[in-house]
C-alpha positions in Angstrom: 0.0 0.0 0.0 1.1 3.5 -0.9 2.0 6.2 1.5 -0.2 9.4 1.3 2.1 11.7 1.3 6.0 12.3 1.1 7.4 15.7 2.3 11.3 16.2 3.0 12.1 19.8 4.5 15.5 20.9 3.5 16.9 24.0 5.3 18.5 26.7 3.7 21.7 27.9 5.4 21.6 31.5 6.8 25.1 32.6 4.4 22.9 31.2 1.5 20.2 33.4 -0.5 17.5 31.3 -2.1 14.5 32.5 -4.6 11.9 30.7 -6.8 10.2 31.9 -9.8 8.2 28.5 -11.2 10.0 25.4 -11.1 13.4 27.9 -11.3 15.6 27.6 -8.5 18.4 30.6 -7.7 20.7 30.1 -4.9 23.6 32.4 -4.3 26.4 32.7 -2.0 30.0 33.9 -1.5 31.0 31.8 -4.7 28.5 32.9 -6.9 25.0 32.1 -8.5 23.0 28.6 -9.4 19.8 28.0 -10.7 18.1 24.7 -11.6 15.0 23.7 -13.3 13.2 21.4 -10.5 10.0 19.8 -12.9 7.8 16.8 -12.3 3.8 16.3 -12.9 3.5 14.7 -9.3 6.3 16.4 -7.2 6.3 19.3 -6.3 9.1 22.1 -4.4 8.3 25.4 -2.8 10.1 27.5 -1.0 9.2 28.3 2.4 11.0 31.0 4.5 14.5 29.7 4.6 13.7 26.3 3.9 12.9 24.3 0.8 9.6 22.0 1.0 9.9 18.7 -1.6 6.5 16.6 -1.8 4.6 14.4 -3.7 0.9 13.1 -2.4 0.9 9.0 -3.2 4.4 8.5 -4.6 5.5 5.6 -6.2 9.0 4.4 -5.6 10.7 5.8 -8.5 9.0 9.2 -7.1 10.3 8.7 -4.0 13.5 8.2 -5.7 13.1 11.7 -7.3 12.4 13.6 -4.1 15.6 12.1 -2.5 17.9 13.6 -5.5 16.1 16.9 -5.3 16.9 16.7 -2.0 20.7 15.9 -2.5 20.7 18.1 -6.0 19.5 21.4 -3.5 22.4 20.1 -0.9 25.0 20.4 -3.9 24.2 23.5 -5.1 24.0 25.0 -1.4 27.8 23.8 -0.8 29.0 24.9 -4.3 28.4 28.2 -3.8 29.9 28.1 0.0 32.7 26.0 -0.6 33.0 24.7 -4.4 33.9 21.6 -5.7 37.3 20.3 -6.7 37.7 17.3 -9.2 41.9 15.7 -9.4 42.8 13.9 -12.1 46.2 12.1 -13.2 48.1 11.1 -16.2 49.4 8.1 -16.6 51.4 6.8 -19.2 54.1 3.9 -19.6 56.4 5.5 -22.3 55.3 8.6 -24.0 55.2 11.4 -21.7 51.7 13.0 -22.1 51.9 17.0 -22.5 48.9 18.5 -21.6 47.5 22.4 -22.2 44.5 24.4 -22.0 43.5 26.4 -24.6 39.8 28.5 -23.9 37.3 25.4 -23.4 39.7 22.3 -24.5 42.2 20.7 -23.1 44.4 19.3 -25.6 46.4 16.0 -25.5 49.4 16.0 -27.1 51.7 12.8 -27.5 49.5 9.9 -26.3 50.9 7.1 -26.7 52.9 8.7 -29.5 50.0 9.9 -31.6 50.9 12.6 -33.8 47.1 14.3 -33.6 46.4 15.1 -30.4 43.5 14.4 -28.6 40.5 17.2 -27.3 38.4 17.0 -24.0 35.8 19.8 -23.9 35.4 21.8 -21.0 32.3 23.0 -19.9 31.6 26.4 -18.9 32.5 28.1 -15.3 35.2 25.7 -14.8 38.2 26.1 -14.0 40.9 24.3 -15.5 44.7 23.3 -14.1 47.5 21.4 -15.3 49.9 21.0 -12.5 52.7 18.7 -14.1 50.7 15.1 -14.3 48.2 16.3 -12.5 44.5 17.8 -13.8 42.5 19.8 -11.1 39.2 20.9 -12.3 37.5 23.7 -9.6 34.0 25.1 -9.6 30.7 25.7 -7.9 28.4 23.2 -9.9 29.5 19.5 -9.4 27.5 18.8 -12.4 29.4 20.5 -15.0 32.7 19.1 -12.9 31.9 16.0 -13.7 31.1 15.4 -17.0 34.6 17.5 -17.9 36.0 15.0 -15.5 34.4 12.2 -17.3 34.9 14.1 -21.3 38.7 14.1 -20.4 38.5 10.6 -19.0 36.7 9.7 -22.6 39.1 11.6 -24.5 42.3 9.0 -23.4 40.2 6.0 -24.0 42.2 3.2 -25.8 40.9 1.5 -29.1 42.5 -1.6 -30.4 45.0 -2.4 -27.9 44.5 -4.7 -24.8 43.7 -2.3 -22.2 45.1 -4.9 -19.3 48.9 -4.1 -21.1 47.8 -0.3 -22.2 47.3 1.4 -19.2 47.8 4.8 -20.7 45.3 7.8 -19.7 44.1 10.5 -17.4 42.2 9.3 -14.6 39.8 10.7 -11.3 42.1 10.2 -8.5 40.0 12.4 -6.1 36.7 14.8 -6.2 34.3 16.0 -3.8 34.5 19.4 -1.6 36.8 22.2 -2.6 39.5 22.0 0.4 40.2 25.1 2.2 43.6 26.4 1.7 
């Protein structure tokens, strides 16, 4: 039997500044601005003072399901624009030292595994790209956009035709989560 009603309460913290219009979420801090497009037939969000009210009357679990990322996808954006998000990557390579550069919204592979063309990984916007030797560090406030540049640059060093148990070659997530305070 169904429950009649799901409502998760999720409070906004007092540095934060949080306004709806619609389904359109703003939230802005000391980092900057976010906004997300919350939309669903049989959930629905409101804001409420300083806190954010999530509910759905008779949900089903795949609703229920929905309300809990909601839940976490408000949580995100509240700590990216408090404390960011930083996402570590590495290069790894057996013979042919990889060079890597950023140029605008690409970084660009040069030398994998001795390839004269060199490889792209797009960037998305309001991220911040950092080559630091072997090391890639990708800092921003939306852990969204982190991590599909994480995961484009990851895609970009994927090896075709060669055993990939022998070819180890490629740039890989070593760490991600919160920015750490320096």
């Amino acid at each position: 039997m169904r429950q009649e009603k799901l409502e998760i309460t999720v409070n906004v913290p007092p540095e934060i500044k949080a306004e709806m219009q619609g389904n359109l979420v703003r939230i802005s801090g000391k980092r900057g601005k976010l906004e997300r497009v919350f939309e669903h037939p049989k959930i629905s969000i409101k804001l409420d003072g300083n806190k954010f009210v999530i509910s759905a009357q008779r949900p089903t679990r795949r609703e229920k399901a929905i309300v809990g990322t909601w839940e976490a996808h408000l949580k995100n954006m509240f700590t990216g624009v408090t404390e960011g998000f930083e996402y570590t990557l590495r290069a790894v390579y057996a013979h042919f030292p990889i060079k890597l550069t950023v140029k605008g919204d690409e970084l660009i592979i040069e030398n994998f595994l001795g390839e004269k063309q060199p490889r792209k990984a797009k960037i998305l916007p309001d991220v911040k790209v950092t080559v630091k030797g072997n090391d890639v560090v990708l800092v921003g406030n939306d852990v969204e956009k982190l991590g599909i540049s994480a995961a484009n640059i990851e895609r970009a060093t994927k090896i075709k035709r060669y055993d990939p148990r022998v070819f180890q070659d490629g740039i890989y997530i070593v760490s991600k989560g919160k920015k750490p305070t320096s």
